[in-house]
ZAGU-10637 format. One line per 10 residues: their letters; for each residue x, y, z of C-alpha. Coordinates in steps of 0.25 Angstrom, whole numbers. Layout:
a> X/Y/Z  ...
//
This chain:
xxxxxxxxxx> -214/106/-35  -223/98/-25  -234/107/-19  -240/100/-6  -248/113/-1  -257/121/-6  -250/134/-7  -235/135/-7  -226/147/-9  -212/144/-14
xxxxxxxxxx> -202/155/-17  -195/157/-30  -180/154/-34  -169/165/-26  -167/173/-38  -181/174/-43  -188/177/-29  -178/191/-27  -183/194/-41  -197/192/-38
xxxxxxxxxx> -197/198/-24  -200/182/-19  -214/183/-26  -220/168/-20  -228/159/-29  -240/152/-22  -243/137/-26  -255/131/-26  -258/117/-26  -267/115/-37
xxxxxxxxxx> -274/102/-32  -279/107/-20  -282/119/-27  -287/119/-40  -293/132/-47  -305/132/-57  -303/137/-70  -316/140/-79  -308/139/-89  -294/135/-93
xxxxxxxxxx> -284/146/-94  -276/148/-105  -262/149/-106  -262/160/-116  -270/169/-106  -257/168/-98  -245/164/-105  -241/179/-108  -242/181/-93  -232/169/-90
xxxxxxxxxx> -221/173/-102  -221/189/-97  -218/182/-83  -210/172/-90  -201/183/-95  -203/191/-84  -194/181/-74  -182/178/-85  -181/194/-87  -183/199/-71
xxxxxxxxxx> -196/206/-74  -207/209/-66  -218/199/-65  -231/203/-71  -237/190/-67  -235/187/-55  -230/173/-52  -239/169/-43  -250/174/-54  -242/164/-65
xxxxxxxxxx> -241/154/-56  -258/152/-55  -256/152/-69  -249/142/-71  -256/134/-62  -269/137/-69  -263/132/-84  -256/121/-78  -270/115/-70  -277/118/-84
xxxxxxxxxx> -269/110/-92  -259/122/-97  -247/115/-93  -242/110/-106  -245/125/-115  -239/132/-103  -226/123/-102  -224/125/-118  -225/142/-116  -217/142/-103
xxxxxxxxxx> -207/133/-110  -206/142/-122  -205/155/-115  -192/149/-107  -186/143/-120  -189/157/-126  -181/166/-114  -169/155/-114  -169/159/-128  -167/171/-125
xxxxxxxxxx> -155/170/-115  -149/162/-125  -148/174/-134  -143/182/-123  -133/172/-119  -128/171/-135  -127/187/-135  -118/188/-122  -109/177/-126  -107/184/-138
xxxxxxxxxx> -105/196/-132  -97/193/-120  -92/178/-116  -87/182/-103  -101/187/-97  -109/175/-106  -108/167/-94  -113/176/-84  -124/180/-94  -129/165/-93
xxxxxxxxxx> -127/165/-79  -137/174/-79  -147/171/-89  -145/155/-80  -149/161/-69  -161/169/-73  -166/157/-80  -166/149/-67  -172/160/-58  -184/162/-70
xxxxxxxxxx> -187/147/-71  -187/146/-56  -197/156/-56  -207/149/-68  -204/137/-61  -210/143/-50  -222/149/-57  -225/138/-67  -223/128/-56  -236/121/-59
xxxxxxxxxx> -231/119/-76  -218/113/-69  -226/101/-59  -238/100/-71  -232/100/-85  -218/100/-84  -212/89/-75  -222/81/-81  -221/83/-97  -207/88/-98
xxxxxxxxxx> -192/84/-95  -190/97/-85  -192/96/-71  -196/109/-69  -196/122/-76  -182/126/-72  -178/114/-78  -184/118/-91  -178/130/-91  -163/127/-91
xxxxxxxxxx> -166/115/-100  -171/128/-110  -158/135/-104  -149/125/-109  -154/120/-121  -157/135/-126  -144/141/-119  -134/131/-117  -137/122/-129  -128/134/-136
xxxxxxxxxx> -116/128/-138  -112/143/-139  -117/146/-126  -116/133/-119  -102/135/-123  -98/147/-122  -104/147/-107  -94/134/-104  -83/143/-110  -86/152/-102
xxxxxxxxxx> -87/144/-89  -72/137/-92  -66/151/-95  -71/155/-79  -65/141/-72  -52/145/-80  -50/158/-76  -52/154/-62  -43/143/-63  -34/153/-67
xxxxxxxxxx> -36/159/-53  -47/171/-60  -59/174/-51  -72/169/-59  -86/171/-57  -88/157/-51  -103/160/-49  -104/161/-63  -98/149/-66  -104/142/-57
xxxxxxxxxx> -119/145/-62  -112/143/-75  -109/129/-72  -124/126/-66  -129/130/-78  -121/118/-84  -126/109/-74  -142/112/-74  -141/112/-90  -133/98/-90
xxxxxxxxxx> -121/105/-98  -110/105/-87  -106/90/-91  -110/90/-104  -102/104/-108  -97/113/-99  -89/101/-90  -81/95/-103  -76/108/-106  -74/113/-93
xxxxxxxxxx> -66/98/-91  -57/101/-104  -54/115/-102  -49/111/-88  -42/101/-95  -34/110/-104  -32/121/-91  -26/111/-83  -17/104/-94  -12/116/-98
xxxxxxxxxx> -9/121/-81  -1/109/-79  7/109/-90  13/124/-87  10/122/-71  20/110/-71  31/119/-78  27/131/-68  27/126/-54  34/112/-46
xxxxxxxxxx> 26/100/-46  22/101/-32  17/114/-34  11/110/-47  3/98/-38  -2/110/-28  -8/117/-41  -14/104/-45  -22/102/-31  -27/118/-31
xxxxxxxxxx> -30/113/-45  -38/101/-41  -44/107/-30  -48/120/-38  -56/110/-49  -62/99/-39  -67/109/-28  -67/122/-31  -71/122/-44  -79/114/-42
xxxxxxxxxx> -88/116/-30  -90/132/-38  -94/129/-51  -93/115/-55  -101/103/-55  -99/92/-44  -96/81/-55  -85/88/-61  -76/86/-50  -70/73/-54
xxxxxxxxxx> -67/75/-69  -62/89/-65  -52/84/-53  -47/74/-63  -45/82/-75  -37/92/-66  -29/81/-60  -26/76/-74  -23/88/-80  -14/93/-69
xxxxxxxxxx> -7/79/-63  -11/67/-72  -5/71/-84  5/78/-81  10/69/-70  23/65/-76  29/79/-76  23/82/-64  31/68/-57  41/70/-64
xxxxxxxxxx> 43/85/-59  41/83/-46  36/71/-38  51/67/-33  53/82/-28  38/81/-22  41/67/-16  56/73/-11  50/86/-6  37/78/1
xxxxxxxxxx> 27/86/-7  14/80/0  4/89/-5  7/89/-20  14/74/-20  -3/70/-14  -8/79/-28  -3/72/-35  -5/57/-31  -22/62/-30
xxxxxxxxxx> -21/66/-42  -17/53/-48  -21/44/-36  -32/38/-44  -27/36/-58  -16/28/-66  -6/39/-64  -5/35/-50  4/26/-55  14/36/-60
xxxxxxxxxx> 13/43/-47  17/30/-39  30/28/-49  34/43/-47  32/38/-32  40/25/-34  52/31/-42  54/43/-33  53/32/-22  64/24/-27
xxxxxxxxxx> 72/36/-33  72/43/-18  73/29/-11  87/23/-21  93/35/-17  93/32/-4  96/18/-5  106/17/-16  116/28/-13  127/21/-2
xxxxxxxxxx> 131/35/3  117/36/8  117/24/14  119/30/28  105/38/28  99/27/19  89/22/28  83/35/36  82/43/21  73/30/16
xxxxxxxxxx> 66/30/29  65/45/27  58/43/11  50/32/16  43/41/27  42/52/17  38/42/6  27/36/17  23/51/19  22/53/3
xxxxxxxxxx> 11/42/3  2/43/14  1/59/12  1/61/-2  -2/46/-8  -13/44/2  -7/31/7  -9/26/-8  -8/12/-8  -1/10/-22
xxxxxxxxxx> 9/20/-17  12/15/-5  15/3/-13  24/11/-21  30/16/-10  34/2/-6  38/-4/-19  47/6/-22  54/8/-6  58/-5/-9
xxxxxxxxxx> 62/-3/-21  72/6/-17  77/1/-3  80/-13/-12  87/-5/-23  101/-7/-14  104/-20/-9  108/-23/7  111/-8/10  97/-4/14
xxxxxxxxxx> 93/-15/19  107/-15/29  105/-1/31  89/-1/37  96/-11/48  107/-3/52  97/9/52  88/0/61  101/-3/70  102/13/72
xxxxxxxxxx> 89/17/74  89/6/86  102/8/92  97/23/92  84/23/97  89/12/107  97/24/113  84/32/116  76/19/121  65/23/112
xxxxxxxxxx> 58/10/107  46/19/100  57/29/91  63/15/86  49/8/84  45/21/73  60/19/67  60/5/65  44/7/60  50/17/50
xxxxxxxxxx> 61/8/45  52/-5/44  45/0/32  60/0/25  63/-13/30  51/-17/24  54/-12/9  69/-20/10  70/-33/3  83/-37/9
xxxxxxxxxx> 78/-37/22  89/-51/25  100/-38/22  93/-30/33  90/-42/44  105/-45/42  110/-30/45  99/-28/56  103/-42/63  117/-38/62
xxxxxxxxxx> 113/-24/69  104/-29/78  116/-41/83  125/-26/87  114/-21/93  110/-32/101  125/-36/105  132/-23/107  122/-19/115  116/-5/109
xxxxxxxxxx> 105/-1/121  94/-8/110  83/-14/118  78/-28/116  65/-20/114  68/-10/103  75/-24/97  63/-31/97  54/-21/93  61/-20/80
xxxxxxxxxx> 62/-34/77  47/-37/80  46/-27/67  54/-34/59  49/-47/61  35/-41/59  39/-35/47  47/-48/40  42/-58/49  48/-67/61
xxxxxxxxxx> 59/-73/50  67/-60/49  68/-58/62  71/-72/69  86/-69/70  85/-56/74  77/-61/87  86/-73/89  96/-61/90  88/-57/102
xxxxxxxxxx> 88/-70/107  101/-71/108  103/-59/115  93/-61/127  99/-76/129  111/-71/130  108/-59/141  100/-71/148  115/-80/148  123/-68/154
xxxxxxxxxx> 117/-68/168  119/-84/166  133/-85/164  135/-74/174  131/-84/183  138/-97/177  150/-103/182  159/-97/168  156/-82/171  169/-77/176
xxxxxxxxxx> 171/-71/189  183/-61/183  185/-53/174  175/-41/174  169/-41/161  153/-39/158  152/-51/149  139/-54/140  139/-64/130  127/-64/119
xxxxxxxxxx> 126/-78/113  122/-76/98  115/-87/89  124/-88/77  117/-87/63  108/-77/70  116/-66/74  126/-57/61  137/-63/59  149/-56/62
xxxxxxxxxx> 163/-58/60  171/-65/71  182/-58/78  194/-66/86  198/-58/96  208/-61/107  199/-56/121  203/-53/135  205/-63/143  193/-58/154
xxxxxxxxxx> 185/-60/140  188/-72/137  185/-77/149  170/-72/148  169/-78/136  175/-91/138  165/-92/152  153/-88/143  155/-98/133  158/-110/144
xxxxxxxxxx> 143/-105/150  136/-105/137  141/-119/133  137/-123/144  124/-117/145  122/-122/129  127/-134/126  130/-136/110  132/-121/109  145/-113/104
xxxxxxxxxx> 149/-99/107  157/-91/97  162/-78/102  159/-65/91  169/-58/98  165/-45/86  151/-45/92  156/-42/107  156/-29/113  161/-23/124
xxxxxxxxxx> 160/-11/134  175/-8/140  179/1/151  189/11/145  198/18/156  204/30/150  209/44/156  197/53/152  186/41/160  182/27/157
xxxxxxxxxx> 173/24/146  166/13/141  169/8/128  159/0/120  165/-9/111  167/-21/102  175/-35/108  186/-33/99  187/-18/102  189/-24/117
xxxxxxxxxx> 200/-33/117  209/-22/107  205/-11/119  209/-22/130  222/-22/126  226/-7/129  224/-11/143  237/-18/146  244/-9/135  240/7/130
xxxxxxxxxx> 246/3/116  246/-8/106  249/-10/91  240/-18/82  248/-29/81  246/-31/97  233/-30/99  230/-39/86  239/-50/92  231/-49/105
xxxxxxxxxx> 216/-46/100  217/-55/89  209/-46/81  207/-47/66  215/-36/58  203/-29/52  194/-31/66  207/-25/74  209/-13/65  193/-11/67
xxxxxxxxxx> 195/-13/81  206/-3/83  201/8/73  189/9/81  197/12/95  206/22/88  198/31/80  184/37/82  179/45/93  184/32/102
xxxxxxxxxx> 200/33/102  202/22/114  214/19/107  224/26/97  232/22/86  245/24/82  250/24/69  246/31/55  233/31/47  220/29/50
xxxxxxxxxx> 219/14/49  224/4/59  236/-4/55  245/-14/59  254/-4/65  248/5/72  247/5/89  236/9/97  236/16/111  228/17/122
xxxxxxxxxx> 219/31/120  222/37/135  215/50/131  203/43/125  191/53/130  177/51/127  165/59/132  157/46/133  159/34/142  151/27/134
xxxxxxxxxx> 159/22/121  157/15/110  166/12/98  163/6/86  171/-6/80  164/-7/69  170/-1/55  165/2/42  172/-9/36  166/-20/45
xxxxxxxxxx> 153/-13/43  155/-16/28  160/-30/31  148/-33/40  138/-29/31  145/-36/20  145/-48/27  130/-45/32  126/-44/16  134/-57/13
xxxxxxxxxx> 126/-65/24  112/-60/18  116/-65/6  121/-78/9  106/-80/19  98/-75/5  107/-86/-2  104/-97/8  87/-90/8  87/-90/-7
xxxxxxxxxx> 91/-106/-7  81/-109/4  71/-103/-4  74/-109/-17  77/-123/-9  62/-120/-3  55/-116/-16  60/-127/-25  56/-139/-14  42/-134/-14
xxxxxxxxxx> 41/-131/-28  50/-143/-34  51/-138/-47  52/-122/-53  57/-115/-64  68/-103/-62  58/-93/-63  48/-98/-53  58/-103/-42  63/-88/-44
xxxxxxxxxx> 50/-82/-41  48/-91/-28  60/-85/-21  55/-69/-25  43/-74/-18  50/-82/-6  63/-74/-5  64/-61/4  76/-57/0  81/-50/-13
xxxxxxxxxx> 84/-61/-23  91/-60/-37  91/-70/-48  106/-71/-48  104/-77/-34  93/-86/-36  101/-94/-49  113/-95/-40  105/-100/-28  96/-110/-37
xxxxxxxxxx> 111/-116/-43  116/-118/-30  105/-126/-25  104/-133/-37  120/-137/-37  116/-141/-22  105/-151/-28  94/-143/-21  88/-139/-36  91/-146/-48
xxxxxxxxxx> 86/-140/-63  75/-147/-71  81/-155/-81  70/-150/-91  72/-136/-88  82/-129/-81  76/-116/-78  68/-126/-67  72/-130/-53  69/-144/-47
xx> 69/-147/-31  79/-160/-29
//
């Protein structure tokens, strides 16, 4: 203690003031006031003074020296080179009272283990308020002697060194003590009341003497250990995993806070949150997946499924979690995919899982990038498990949500939806399959008229090509193209000379490129001669306008809005070309058999039974057939429906079956396949220039790298032997497994 006045009063320690009624000691400073001595006291003159008040303070007695009196006199030895002799007694008389506790301490252990620790609470705690109190009077032995010729800072710390090394060097009480200590935290973790006062001056005992790393934490980590292992092991046949994982966090937060923060040291946290999470999730983290991570995944259990993955975040078993996560993905997601009865609600149920599964990692994986990857890796995995269908099926669901959301003129509703589907576009690898079906959708839209705006249009092409860049989507805009040249020609030949002046008919014509637009089948159809006129005018004008240039007529792409005059009102029917020349005919006759209508249409059978089936069954009965069965056949006649009613005037019907559906999309499938073979070629034609000469297995690695599409081995062999029968390759006379650009 620094004294930089000449008298100071300092009060003693909480406890040993209420004992002695706050008595004050006053310092001196003993260079600016230094007493004479005649002669140089002794210690013996003294000494049985300072061991009565000694043992006045460790038993509570009343003082017969007073401390200001014993204070002097320490002083006075101290100045007079009594430092050393006094040191040696005072040290003495501690180690002789510890002595004593100890033998205290042995009889309560004996005679009762349940109160041994609250006894050495005690006799702790009467220790420090007596050595604060010595301090306080031998304060002069403390900054004279001691600091200077001894390892002990102060007097205090002298004795709980004699405390430990007296007390606690027992194994039998040092142990029996830890014992104790670990028999409290397990009651209370078996949710007893404890005396957390008690264990916590318990523990400080620990930490002052250094033995709370060296013996009390090892045990108290091994213990904890052996309490948990065994909690899990009958927990997990007790309770459901997720509420298993609830327990676990209580758990946690029970040992790294609360625990903590009452009766345990600061650096115990880590080891002691670790050990939990290894006793309670690492190693039985198999049983624990295995129970229920699928039911936890299916049923959105954010709070225990985020346990789990802090628990293991930050070590190897992160690894096993992230399979757990990929199986179930690809279990839940082949379900989906694979099962053709689910084929109609394929699409919204994967965008339903990747929105959960998006959820699953930013709120309970933290947005981890490891298992976002594993996300990705195994989406794709599953939504490229079935050729063609997914792929076919996203564009038709992008073909609905655009007609619909077309019909509410909402361009911000089909913005969020396309920006939902992109990221399963993204995970296809047939995405050839899907620019096929999404052209061929997109050609229906754009000619039939569907109320789509050019905008909404745009909007979702400009995200396409920013997802798979300006190549994939360059048809798809000449497409557009064609359409606004086209809407620019109409007011055109409206005013040429070959527009004709009879007739009545509101005639628009779109000019498409060929080899841009799907490829449909044609259909030869007999017209009305008002229709043929039209067409006949418009093709004299755009040859003339275009020199060089031919017009074929795709008679099955045409549609048609027809006024229908019947008893209940007239209506507007919107349908195909060929529907329109088989109505046409019922107005110069109510009835006709197939046979006469065939001969004047021209049809094709199976168009022509298409054509009919769909204006004589359905909601739409314009016309109704005569004979038996379901099916049209050859034989059957059909009338004119007078009592056709509808309660809109508005009507559309449908010409298109489920067996052209299949044809189309047959026909669709074999056109990608025949592009792949002429891409694959290209590329192999591309490589080989470049490179000259490569072996099998290199040129096979090339076009993974190059190629977008799905590529077999099967393919890349038949390819490789058609270009080289075609003299584009030729195989190395000294090794045939190698390829040689000619």
């Amino acid at each position: 203690m620094a004294i930089d006045q000449k008298e100071k009063q300092i009060q003693l320690s909480e406890s040993a003031r209420k004992r002695r009624n706050a008595e004050q000691i006053t310092f001196k400073n003993i260079k600016e006031s230094t007493p004479s001595y005649p002669t140089k006291p002794s210690l013996n003159d003294t000494w049985a003074q300072f061991q009565q008040l000694l043992q006045s303070i460790f038993h509570k007695q009343e003082l017969k020296m007073s401390l200001q009196q014993a204070y002097e006199e320490c002083l006075t030895l101290c100045y007079c080179q009594k430092a050393e002799e006094l040191y040696t007694k005072l040290k003495q008389e501690l180690v002789n009272y510890i002595k004593q506790v100890a033998v205290l301490l042995e009889e309560r252990m004996e005679a009762d283990k349940e109160s041994y620790l609250m006894a050495l609470k005690d006799q702790w705690m009467n220790l420090v308020d007596g050595l604060v109190l010595i301090r306080n009077v031998f304060i002069e032995l403390d900054r004279r002697y001691l600091i200077r010729n001894t390892k002990f800072s102060s007097l205090i710390d002298l004795g709980q060194y004699l405390f430990r090394d007296i007390v606690l060097e027992s194994q039998a009480l040092r142990d029996t003590a830890v014992e104790q200590m670990l028999t409290m935290i397990q009651r209370e973790r078996d949710d007893e009341m404890i005396d957390r006062d008690l264990l916590h001056v318990s523990t400080t005992i620990f930490s002052k003497l250094d033995l709370y790393n060296q013996y009390f934490f090892p045990a108290f980590l091994q213990e904890t250990r052996a309490y948990y292992q065994a909690e899990s092991t009958r927990l997990l046949k007790e309770m459901d995993v997720p509420e298993y994982l609830r327990h676990v966090s209580r758990r946690i937060e029970q040992e790294s806070v609360d625990r903590l923060q009452a009766y345990l040291e600061k650096t115990s946290r880590s080891p002691l949150t670790q050990l939990v999470i290894d006793q309670l999730v690492r190693k039985p983290l198999h049983p624990i997946l295995q129970q229920g991570f699928n039911k936890m995944m299916d049923d959105g259990e954010k709070e225990p499924l985020h346990t789990l993955y802090t628990c293991v975040s930050e070590t190897e078993d992160a690894s096993t979690l992230r399979d757990a996560f990929s199986n179930y993905i690809k279990a839940r997601g082949s379900a989906l995919v694979l099962d053709p009865k689910r084929d109609p609600t394929m699409i919204p149920s994967v965008l339903a899982l990747k929105s959960k599964l998006d959820a699953i990692c930013s709120d309970c994986f933290l947005n981890d990038e490891q298992f976002l990857n594993t996300l990705k890796q195994s989406f794709e995995a599953f939504i490229n498990s079935r050729s063609n269908r997914p792929a076919e099926l996203l564009a038709k669901y992008f073909d609905s949500k655009i007609r619909s959301t077309a019909k509410r003129n909402n361009d911000e509703d089909l913005e969020t939806t396309v920006d939902k589907l992109l990221p399963v576009f993204r995970y296809l690898r047939e995405k050839d399959i899907f620019e096929a079906f999404y052209k061929r959708h997109l050609s229906r839209r754009l000619l039939l008229g569907r109320n789509v705006s050019s905008d909404m249009e745009k909007m979702v092409l400009m995200k396409l090509k920013a997802e798979c860049g300006p190549n994939f989507t360059k048809n798809l805009e000449v497409m557009f193209t064609d359409i606004e040249v086209s809407a620019d020609l109409h007011p055109q030949f409206k005013d040429s000379d070959e527009y004709p002046t009879e007739g009545g008919i509101a005639f628009h014509v779109n000019v498409l490129a060929q080899g841009v637009w799907p490829s449909y089948a044609s259909s030869d159809v007999i017209l009305p001669a008002n229709m043929m006129a039209y067409q006949e005018a418009y093709e004299k004008f755009y040859t003339a306008s275009f020199s060089g240039r031919r017009l074929i007529w795709q008679n099955s792409l045409a549609s048609c809005v027809v006024k229908g005059f019947f008893p209940s009102g007239t209506k507007e029917l919107h349908i195909n070309l060929l529907q329109t020349a088989v109505l046409l005919l019922f107005n110069g006759k109510s009835t006709l058999s197939y046979g006469e209508i065939a001969a004047s249409t021209t049809i094709e059978e199976k168009d022509l039974k298409r054509i009919l089936a769909s204006l004589t069954s359905g909601q739409h009965q314009v016309l109704l057939k005569q004979g038996g069965g379901d099916d049209i056949s050859l034989s059957d006649v059909f009338v004119y429906n007078d009592d056709f009613t509808s309660p809109n005037v508005r009507i559309r019907i449908g010409a298109l079956q489920q067996e052209q559906i299949g044809e189309e999309r047959k026909a669709t499938e074999n056109k990608v396949l025949v592009d792949r073979q002429h891409q694959l070629e290209a590329a192999i034609v591309r490589i080989m220039k470049s490179k000259k000469s490569l072996s099998h297995g290199d040129l096979m690695k090339e076009l993974f790298n190059q190629v977008k599409f799905p590529l077999e081995a099967t393919d890349i062999k038949k390819r490789i032997e058609s270009l080289i029968d075609r003299d584009y390759l030729e195989r190395s006379e000294e090794d045939s497994n190698t390829y040689i650009y000619k």
